[in-house]
N, C-alpha and C positions, 0 to 999 in steps of 0.2 A: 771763520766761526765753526767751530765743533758744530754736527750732526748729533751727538752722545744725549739726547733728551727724553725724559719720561713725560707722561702725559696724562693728567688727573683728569677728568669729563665731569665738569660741574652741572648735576640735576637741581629742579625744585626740588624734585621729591612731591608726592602722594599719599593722603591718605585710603588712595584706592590700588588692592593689590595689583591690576590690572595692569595699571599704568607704570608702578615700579617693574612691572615683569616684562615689559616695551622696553621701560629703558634699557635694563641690563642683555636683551636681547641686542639692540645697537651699540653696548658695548663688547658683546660678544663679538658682531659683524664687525665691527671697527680693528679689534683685535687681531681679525682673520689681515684686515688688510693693512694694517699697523709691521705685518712679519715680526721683526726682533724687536720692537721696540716696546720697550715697558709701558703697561695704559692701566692706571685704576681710576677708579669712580667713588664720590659720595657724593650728600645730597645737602639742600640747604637748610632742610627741615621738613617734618613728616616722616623719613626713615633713616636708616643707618647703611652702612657708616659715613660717618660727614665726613665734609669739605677735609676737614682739620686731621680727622684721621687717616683719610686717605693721599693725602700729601706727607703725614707721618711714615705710612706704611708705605711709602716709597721712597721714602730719604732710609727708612731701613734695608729696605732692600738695595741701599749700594747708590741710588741717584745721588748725583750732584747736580743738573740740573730739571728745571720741572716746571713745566707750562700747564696752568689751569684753565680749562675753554669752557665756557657756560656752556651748557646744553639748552640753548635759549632760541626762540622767535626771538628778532629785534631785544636791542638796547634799550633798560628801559631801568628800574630803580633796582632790581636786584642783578642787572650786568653791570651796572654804575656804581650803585653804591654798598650793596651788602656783598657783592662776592669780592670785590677790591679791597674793602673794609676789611674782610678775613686772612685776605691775601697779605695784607699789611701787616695783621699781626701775624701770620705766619711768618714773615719776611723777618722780623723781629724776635720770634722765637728759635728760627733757626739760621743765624745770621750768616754762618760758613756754607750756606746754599745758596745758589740761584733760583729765583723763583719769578717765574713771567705771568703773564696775563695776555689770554688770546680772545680773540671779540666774538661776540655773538652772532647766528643766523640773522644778515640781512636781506635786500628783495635777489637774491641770487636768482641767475638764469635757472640751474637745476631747481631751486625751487619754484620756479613758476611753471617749469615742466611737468615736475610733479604735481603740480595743482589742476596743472591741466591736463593729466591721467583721470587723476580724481573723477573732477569733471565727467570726462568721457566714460569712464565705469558706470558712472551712477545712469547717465542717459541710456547704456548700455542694458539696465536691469526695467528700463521703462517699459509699461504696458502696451504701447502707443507710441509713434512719433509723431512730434510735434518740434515747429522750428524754432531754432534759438532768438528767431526776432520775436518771439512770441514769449519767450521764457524770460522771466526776473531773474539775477544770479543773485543770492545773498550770503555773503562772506561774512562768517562770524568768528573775530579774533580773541583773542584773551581778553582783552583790556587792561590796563596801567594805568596808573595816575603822571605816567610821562605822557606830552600834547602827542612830539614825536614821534613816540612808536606807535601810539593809536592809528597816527596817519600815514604809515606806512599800510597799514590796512588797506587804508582808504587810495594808498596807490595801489596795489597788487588789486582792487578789485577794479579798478577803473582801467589797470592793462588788461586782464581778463576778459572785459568786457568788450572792451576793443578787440582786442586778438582776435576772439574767439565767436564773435558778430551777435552777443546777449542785446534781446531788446530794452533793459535796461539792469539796473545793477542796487544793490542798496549793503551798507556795512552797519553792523551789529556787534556788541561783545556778550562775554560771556558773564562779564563779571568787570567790576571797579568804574571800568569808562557807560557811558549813554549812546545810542536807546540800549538795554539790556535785550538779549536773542529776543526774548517772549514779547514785548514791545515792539521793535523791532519787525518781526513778522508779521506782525499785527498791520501795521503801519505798510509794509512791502504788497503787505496782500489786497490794501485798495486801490496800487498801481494798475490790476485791472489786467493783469497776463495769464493767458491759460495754463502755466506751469512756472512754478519755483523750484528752480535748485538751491540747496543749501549747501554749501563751501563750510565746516568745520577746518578753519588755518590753524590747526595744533599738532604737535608732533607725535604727543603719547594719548592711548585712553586714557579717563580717569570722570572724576567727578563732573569736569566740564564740557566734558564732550556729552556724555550721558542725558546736562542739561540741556545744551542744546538739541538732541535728539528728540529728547522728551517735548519739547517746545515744539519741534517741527509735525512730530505725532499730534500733539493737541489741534495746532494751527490746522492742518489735516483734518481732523475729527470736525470742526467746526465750520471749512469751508471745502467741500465737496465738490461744488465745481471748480475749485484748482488743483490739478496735480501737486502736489508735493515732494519733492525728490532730494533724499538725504544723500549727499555724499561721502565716502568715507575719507575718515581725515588723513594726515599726511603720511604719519604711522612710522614703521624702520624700511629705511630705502639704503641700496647702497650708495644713490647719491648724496643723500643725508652725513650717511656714514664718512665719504669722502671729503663733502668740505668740511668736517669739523677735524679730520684731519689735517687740511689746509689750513685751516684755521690756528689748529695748534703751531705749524711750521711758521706761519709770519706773526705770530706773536714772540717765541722765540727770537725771528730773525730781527724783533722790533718795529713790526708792517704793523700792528692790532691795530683795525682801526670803528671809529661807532659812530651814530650819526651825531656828531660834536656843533655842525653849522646850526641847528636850531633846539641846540640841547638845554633843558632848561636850567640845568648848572650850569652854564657856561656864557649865556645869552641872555636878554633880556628878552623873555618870550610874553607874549601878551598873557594877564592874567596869572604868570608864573613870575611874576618879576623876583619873589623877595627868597626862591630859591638858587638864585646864581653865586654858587661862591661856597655852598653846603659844604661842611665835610662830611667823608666817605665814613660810614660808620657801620660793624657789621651789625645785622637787624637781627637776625634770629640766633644766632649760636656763638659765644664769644669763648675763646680761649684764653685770655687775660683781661681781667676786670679795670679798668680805667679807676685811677686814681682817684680814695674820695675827695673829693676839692665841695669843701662847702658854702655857698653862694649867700647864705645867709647874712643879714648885714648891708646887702647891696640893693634891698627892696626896698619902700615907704614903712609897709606893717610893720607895728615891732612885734619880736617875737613871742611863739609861746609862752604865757607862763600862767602856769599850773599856781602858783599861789592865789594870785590876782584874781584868778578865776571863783577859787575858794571862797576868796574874800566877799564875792561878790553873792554867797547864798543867801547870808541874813538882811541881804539889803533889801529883796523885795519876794514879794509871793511869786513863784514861777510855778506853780502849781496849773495854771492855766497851759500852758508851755508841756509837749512830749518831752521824754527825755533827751530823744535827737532834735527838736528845736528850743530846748534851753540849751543846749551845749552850743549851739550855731548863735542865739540869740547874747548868750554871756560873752561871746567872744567881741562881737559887733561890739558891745558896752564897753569891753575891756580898752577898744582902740576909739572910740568916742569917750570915753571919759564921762557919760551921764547916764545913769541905769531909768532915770526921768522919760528918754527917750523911746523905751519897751513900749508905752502908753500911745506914743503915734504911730507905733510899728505894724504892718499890716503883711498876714502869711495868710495865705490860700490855704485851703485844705489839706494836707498832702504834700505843700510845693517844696518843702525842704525835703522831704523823703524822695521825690520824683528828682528834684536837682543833683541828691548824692543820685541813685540810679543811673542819670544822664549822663554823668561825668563819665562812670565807669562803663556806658556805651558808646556814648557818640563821639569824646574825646576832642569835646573841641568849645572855646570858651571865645563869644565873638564881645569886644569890647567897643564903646564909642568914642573912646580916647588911648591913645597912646600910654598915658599916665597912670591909667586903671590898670594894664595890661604890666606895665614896670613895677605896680607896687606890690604886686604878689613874691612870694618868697620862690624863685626859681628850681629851687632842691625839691620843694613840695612838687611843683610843678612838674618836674621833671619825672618825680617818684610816681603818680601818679599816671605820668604819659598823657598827658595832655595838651593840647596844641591854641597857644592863645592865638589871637587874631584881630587887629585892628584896620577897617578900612579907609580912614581920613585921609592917609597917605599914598592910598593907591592909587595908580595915576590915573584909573579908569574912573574912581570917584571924586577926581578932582575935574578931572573934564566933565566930568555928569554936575557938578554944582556948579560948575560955570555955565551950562547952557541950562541949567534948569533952575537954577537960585535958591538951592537948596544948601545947607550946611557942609561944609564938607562931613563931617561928623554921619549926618541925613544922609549923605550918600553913602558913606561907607556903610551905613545899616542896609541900606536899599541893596549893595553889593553883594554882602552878605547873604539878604532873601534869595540872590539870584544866584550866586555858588554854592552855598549849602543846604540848600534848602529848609527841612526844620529840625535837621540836626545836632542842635547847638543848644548852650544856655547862654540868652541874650543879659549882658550886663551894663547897663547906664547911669555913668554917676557924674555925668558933668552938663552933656546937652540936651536939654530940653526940646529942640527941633529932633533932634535924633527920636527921641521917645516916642513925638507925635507919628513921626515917621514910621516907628514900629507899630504904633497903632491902628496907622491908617494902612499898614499892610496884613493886618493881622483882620481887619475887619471889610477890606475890599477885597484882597487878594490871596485870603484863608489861610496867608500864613501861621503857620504852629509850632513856636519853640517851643524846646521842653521846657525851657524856664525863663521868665524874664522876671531881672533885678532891677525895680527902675528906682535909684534914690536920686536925680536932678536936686538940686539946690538954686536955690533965687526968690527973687522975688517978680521974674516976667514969666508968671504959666509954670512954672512950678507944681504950683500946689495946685495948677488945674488938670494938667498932666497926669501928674500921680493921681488925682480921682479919678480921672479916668481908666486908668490901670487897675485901679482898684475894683471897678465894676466890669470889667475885662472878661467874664466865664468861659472864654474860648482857650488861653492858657495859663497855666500854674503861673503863679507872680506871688511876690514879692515887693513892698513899699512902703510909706508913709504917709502923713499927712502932713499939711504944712510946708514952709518954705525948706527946711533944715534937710539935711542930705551929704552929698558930694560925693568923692572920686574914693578915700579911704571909706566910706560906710560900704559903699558898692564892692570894695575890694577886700573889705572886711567880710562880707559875706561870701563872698565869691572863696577868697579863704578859708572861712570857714567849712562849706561845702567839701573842699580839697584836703581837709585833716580829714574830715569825715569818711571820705574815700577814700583815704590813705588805708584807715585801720580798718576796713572793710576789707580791702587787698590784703592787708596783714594778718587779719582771722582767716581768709583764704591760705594763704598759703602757708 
């Protein structure tokens, strides 16, 4: 195999100058020890030039081959999925090139050397010595929504603390994963040790480091009899510089390799099961737009339609109805077939304005049946970006209804309360257990969705249900009265909601 390869150095990217002027500073050192070999760099988002142009502007300059190496901590959703994602479509744009994929920073020995530089600097700037059986280490990583790379954290701080004879140890992110630094800290600091170091595991300044600083300052501020001792984070080292060197060379030679044994694309990892099998998609910057392929057709709802709706003004006085919950309201009608119906329909104050709102924050739509979650129009859904979610299936609330005798349905709500907390708009249009279930979480264990949609249908608890919901003042809701209900009323609204937010995005941009 030819040696002949250039070398793109894939960034996040920053929106803090600080951290961009880090990186390009390690791609300068990289350069020095690169000699002849061609290196550029872009980012995945936040500055210029990208991924896309920077593998352009080396196919210009005469490459035929060309290895892209994240500039990354551990493997995690953008070494997995958004920079392979890009790579693919490059791979397809420029199809008379070679183009490789080199793996991201794992727990490598130089980096745990470096960590334990860090370390020793920051003890070195202390006012006082005091012994490491006496000091907390708290390591604060980025965080991901990969199980995986969180837990590589959670190893580099547990050798540390080995190594290095810490009388105890505690891990924190900065952002995505739990406890968050400022929590975290909080929590480290009733361990009861007369000094905390704080370990920032990041490569560049930027926004995150900042916060974590700022968090060790407060922590600081507020407890006086513990030292506090920031360390500085990992920064450009030439051993940094080096293996992503290496890095680039066994990607090339076909060595790339990431933590794959407990990946949650590839594995069935607890609580991540229904991401095994994802395609690789890039997230922020695309160079060719994906076919429009329209899904519509393949849900329960039927579609828009702008007559129907018309049709339906001289039917009844909606005068009582805002303009945005007559539009959400008429649609409900249009797919029940009864404008009769309006009469048992019960809206919160506010809860259809709060519901579009939620969507376009929290992005995520928890349903108690499978069947709710199919009927929606997927194009919308998608346009949107929205993440439905049903728990009946999962195999953590199927074990939880067997030892507790709850629904499965019941559990997947209870599931819900427990992964996302009240991020969501709660939608129920089949299980009556399940409702009860949201209620009895909502009223012992202060759970607070932005919305709940309860329309259950029956004649067992039904309509006792839904009064309850209805006198519910803790969260925005949506309901009925009476037995009448089901799976399309709930998905009817939930629908509705989702054009709502559609041309909401649409007057934006």
């Amino acid at each position: 195999m030819s040696d002949e390869y250039a070398i793109v150095l894939a960034g996040h990217g920053s929106r803090d100058p600080a951290g961009i002027r880090e990186f390009e500073q390690l791609v300068a050192l990289m350069r020095e020890r690169a000699g002849a070999r061609r290196l550029d760099y872009g980012y995945l988002e936040f500055a210029s030039p990208t991924i896309a142009e920077a593998v352009q502007a080396s196919i210009t300059a005469g490459s035929r081959r060309i290895v892209v190496v994240p500039a990354l901590l551990f493997a995690a959703t953008h070494a997995k999925n958004d920079m392979p994602g890009e790579l693919h479509l490059l791979q397809q744009t420029f199809p008379n090139r070679e183009l490789h994929f080199g793996a991201a920073l794992d727990l490598h020995p130089l980096l745990l050397r470096l960590a334990q530089q860090r370390i020793i600097e920051a003890e070195g700037q202390a006012a006082q010595y005091i012994r490491r059986a006496d000091t907390c280490l708290v390591v604060v990583g980025r965080g991901t929504s990969d199980p995986d790379a969180n837990s590589e954290i959670a190893k580099l701080c547990r050798m540390l603390e080995e190594g290095m004879g810490f009388g105890a140890s505690f891990v924190c992110y900065s952002g995505t994963a739990r406890p968050l630094v400022a929590d975290g800290l909080r929590v480290a600091a009733r361990l009861g040790y007369r000094r905390m170091l704080v370990l920032p595991f990041l490569l560049f300044d930027g926004v995150l480091v900042k916060r974590i600083y700022d968090a060790a300052a407060t922590l600081a501020a507020r407890h006086p009899e513990i030292e506090v001792l920031s360390a500085p984070y990992i920064g450009v080292h030439p051993d940094i510089a080096d293996v992503f060197l290496a890095r680039a060379h066994e990607g090339v030679a076909g060595r790339a390799h990431m933590n794959c044994s407990l990946c949650k694309y590839r594995a069935q990892i607890v609580g991540f099961e229904r991401q095994v099998g994802e395609p690789q998609r890039p997230h922020h910057l695309r160079l060719i737009d994906p076919p429009a392929v329209s899904t519509r057709g393949a849900a329960l709802l039927p579609p828009l339609d702008m007559a129907s709706l018309r049709a339906l003004e001289p039917v009844r006085d909606w005068s009582s109805f805002s303009a945005l919950e007559k539009r959400v309201v008429q649609r409900l009608v249009q797919v029940c077939g009864d404008s009769a119906m309006v009469d048992d329909l019960f809206l919160a104050p506010g809860a259809v304005d709060t519901g579009v709102r939620a969507l376009l924050r929290c992005r995520r739509v928890v349903t108690d049946v499978p069947l709710l979650e199919s009927a929606l129009h997927p194009d919308v859904v998608q346009e949107v970006a929205v993440s439905l979610w049903c728990g009946m299936q999962e195999r953590e609330a199927l074990l939880q209804a067997a030892s507790t005798g709850l629904t499965p349905a019941a559990a997947g709500i209870r599931l819900a309360y427990e992964r996302f907390g009240n991020d969501l708009i709660l939608a129920i249009g089949e299980d009556v257990a399940a409702l009860h279930e949201t209620l009895r979480l909502i009223q012992t264990e202060r759970w607070r969705p932005q919305l709940v949609i309860g329309l259950p249908a029956g004649f067992l608890g039904a309509a006792e249900s839904k009064a309850q919901l209805r006198t519910c003042l803790q969260v925005p809701r949506l309901t009925n009265t009476g037995p009448k209900g089901g799976v399309l009323w709930a998905a009817a609204l939930v629908q509705a909601l989702l054009l709502e937010a559609r041309e909401q995005l649409a007057a934006v941009r």
